[in-house]
C-alpha positions as CSV (number, residue, x, y, z in Angstrom):
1,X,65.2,42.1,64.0
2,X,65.3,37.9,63.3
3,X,64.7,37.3,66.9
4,X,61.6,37.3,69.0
5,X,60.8,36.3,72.1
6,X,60.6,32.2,72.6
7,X,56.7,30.8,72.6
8,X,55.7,34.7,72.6
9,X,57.6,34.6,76.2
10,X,55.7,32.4,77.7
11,X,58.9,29.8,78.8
12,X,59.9,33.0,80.9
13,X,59.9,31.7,84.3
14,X,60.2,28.3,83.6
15,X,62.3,25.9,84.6
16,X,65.4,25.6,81.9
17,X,67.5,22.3,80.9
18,X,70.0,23.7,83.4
19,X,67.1,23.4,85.7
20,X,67.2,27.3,86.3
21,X,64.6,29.4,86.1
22,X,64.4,30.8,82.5
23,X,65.1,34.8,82.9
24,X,65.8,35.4,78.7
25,X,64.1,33.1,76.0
26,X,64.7,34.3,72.3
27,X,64.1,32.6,68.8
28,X,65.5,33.7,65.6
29,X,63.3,33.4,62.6
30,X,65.3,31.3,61.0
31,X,66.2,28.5,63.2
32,X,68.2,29.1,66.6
33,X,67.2,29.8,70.1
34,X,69.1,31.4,72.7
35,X,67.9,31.0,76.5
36,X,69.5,32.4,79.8
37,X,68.9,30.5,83.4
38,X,69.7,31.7,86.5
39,X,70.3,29.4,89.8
40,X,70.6,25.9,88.3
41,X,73.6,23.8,87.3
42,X,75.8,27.5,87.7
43,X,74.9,31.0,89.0
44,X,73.7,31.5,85.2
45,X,73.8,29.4,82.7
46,X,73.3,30.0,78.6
47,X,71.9,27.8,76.0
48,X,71.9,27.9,72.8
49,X,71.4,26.1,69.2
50,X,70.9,26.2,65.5
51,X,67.8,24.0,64.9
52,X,69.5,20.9,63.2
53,X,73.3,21.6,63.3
54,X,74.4,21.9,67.1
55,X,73.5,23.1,71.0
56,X,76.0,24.5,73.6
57,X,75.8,25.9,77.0
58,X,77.7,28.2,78.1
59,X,78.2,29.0,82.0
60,X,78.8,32.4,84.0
61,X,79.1,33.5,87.5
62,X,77.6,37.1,87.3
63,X,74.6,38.2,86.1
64,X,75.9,41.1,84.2
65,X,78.5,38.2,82.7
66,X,75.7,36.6,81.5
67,X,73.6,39.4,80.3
68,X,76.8,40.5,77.8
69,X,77.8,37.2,77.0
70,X,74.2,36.4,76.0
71,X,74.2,39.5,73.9
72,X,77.4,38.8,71.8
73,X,76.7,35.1,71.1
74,X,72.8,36.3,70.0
75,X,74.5,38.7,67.6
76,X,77.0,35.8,66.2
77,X,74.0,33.3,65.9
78,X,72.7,36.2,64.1
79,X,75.3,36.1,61.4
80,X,75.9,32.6,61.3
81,X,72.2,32.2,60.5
82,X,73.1,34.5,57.1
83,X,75.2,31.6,56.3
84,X,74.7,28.2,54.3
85,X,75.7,25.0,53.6
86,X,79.4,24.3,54.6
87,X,80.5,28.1,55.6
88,X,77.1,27.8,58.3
89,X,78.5,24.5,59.5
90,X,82.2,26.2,59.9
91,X,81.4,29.3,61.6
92,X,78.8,27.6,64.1
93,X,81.9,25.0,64.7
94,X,84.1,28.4,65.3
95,X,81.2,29.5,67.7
96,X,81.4,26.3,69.8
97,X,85.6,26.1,69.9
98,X,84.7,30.1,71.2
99,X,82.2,29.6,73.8
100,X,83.6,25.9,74.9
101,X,84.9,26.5,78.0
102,X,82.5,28.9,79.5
């Protein structure tokens, strides 16, 4: 698998830019991160980014929300990050008009 667990899971805990505490903190090998807060800004809150191209976040009101949500946009990121050049740039666009309103 291209993802592991953020600074070997040592952010878990922390507080997150939502200013929740960090519950899920994964980084893909080849330049995204994917991190899930509970209790800040909303109930639970997901960020995410492709190192260099674009970050989005991503809000939910249930747990379980948030645990599947978190699970579907780690598997896109996944295939974007198969991508290059202008078809990377399109999809992760594709991602964000997705996830926008979340």
């Amino acid at each position: 698998m291209n993802w592991k667990p953020y600074e070997d899971g040592r952010s878990i805990g922390e507080t997150g830019s939502e200013r929740g505490t960090i519950v899920r903190d994964e980084e893909h090998a080849d330049g995204a991160r994917i991190t899930l807060e509970e209790a800040g800004t909303a109930p639970f809150a997901i960020t995410c980014g492709i190192y260099g191209v674009m970050v989005h976040t991503a809000f939910f009101s249930s747990r379980q929300e948030a645990e599947n949500a978190f699970e579907t946009m780690r598997n896109e990121l996944d295939e974007i990050m198969k991508l290059d050049g202008d078809t990377l740039y399109t999809r992760a666009e594709a991602f964000l008009d997705k996830w926008w309103c979340r």
